[in-house]
C-alpha positions, -999 to +999 in steps of 0.1 A: -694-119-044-684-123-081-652-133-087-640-131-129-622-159-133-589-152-153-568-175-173-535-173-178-529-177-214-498-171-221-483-190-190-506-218-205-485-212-236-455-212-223-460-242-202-471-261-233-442-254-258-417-262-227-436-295-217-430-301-258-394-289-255-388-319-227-405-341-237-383-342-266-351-335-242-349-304-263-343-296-301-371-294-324-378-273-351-406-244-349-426-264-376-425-293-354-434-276-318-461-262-342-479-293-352-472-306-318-493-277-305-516-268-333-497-231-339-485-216-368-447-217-374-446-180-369-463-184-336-443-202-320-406-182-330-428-156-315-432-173-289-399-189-283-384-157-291-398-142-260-390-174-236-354-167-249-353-131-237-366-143-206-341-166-202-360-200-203-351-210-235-316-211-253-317-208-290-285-225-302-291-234-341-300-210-369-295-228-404-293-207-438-313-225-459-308-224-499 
């Protein structure tokens, strides 16, 4: 019988940016998780933005820049 096999990508994601997040023991920039992970800065506050909402993540610095 075939079986599709499916991959979890966004788990995969997910599991990638928190691996970065510890193995930093925690803050780092977007930019930085980024380059760490070969994604676009935008990518990743997407990203981080949904972790947050889902309560893995806690954003605690936004900086006004200027």
């Amino acid at each position: 019988m075939y079986r599709p096999t499916t991959v979890d990508f966004w788990g995969e994601l997910d599991a990638d940016l928190l691996r970065c997040l510890a193995e930093r023991h925690g803050a780092m920039t977007p930019a930085e998780i980024g380059r760490t992970l070969g994604l676009s800065e935008q990518a990743v506050c997407s990203i981080v933005g949904m972790l947050a909402e889902a309560g893995k993540v806690r954003i605690t610095s936004v900086e006004r820049i200027g």
